[in-house]
C-alpha positions as CSV (number, residue, x, y, z in Angstrom):
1,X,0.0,0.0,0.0
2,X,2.6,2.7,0.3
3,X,3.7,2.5,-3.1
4,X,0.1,3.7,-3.7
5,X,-0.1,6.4,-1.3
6,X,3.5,7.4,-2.7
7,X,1.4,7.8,-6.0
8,X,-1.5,9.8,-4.7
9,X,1.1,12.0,-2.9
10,X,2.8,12.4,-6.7
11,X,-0.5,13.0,-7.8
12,X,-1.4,15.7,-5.5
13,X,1.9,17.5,-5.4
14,X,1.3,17.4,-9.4
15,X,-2.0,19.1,-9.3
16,X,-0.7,21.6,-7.1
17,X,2.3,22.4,-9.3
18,X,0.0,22.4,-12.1
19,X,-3.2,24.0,-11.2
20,X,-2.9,26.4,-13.2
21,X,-2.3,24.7,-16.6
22,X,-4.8,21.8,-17.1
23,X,-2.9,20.1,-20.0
24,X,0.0,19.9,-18.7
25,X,-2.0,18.5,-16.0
26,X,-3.9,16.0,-17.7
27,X,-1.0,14.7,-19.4
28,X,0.8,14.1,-16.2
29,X,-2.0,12.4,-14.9
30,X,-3.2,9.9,-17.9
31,X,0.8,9.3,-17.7
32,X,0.7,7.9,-14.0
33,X,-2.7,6.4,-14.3
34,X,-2.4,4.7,-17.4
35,X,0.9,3.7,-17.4
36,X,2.1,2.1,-21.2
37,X,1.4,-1.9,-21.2
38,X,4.9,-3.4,-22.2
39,X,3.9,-6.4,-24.9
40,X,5.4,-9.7,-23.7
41,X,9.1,-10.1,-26.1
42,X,8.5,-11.9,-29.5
43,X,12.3,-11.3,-29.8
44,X,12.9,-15.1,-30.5
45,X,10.2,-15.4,-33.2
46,X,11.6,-12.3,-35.1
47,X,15.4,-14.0,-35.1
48,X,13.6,-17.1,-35.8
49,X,12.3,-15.2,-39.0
50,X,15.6,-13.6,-39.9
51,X,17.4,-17.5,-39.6
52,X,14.6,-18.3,-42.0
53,X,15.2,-15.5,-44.2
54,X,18.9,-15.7,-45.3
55,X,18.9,-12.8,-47.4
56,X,21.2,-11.0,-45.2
57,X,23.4,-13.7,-44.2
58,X,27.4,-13.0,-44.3
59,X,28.2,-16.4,-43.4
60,X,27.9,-19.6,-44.4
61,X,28.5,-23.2,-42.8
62,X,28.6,-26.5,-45.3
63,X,28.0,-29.6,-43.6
64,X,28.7,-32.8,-45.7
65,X,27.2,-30.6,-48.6
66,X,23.9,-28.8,-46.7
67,X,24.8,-25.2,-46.6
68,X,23.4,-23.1,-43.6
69,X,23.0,-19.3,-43.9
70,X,23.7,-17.5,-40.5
71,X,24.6,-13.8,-39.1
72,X,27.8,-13.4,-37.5
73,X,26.4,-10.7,-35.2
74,X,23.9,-13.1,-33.8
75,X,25.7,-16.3,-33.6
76,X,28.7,-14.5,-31.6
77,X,25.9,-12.3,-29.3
78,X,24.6,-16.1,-28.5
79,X,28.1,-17.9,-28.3
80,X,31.6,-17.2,-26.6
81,X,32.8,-19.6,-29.0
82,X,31.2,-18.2,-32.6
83,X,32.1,-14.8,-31.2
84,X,35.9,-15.7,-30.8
85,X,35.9,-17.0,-33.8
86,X,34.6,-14.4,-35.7
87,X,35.9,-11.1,-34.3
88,X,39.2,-12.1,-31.9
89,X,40.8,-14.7,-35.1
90,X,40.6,-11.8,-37.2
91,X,43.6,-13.0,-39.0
92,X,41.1,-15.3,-41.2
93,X,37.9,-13.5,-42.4
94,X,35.9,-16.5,-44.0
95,X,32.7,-16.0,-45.6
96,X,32.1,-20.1,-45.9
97,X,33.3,-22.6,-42.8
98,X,33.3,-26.3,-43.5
99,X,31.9,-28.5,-40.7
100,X,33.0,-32.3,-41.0
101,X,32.2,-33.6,-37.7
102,X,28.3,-33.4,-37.9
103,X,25.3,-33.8,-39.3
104,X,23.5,-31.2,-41.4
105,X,20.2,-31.7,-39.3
106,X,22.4,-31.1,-36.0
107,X,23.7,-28.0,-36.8
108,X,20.5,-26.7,-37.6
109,X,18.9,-27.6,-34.4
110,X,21.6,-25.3,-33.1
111,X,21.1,-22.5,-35.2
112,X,17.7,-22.6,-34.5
113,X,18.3,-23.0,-30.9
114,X,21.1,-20.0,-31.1
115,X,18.1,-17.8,-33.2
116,X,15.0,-18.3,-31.5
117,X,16.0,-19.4,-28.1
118,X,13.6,-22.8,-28.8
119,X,14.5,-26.4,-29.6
120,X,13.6,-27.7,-33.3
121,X,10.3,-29.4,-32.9
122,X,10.5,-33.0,-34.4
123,X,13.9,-34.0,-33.8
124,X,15.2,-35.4,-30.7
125,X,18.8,-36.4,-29.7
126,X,19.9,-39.6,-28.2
127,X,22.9,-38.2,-25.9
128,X,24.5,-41.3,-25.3
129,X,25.0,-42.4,-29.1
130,X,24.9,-38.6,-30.4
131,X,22.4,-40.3,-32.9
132,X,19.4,-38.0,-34.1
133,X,15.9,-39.2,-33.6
134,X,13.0,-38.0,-36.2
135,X,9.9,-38.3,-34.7
């Protein structure tokens, strides 16, 4: 409750200050009172759709021939590992990495993981034979 009748005091100390000048007033007031609604983050589903996009990728993985389109900016905001190698090795500025050690569906599983902050649907992983499951 006293963070409520910290508000009415505002509100009163407002009107006071104000009295004289009933927009300002009323914009003060609508301000406290109807304070803006902050939409829950769709920040995941927009990354999602920039993964999905590729247009502007400036990367590009090829796993046993499957190429993946990716963001460098993203990939090393997400990883400690992507982001060492793709601004602290700056001795090598590839465009195109080769990937030999895993499968194609894998790697997306990551990306998507790394984009949208969500597992792929459909695909599970069996840990102890690192052998992919499609459901």
């Amino acid at each position: 409750m006293q963070i409520a009748s910290e508000k009415m005091a505002f509100i009163i100390d407002l009107i006071k200050l104000y009295d004289d000048n009933l927009e300002i007033l009323d914009s003060c007031l609508t301000r406290i009172l109807h304070p803006i609604q902050v939409p829950e983050s769709d920040i995941g589903t927009h990354f999602g759709m920039l993964l999905e996009g590729m247009g502007d990728s400036d990367v590009v993985f090829n796993i046993a021939g499957e190429k993946s389109h990716a963001h460098k900016l993203v990939l090393a905001a997400r990883s400690p590992a992507f982001r060492m190698e793709f601004f602290e090795n700056l001795d090598d500025d590839k465009e195109e990495i080769v990937l030999t050690d895993m499968e194609p569906i894998v790697f997306k599983a990551i990306l998507h993981f790394i984009y949208s902050d969500n597992l792929l649907e459909g695909v599970d992983f069996d840990p102890s034979s690192a052998n992919v499951i499609y459901q």
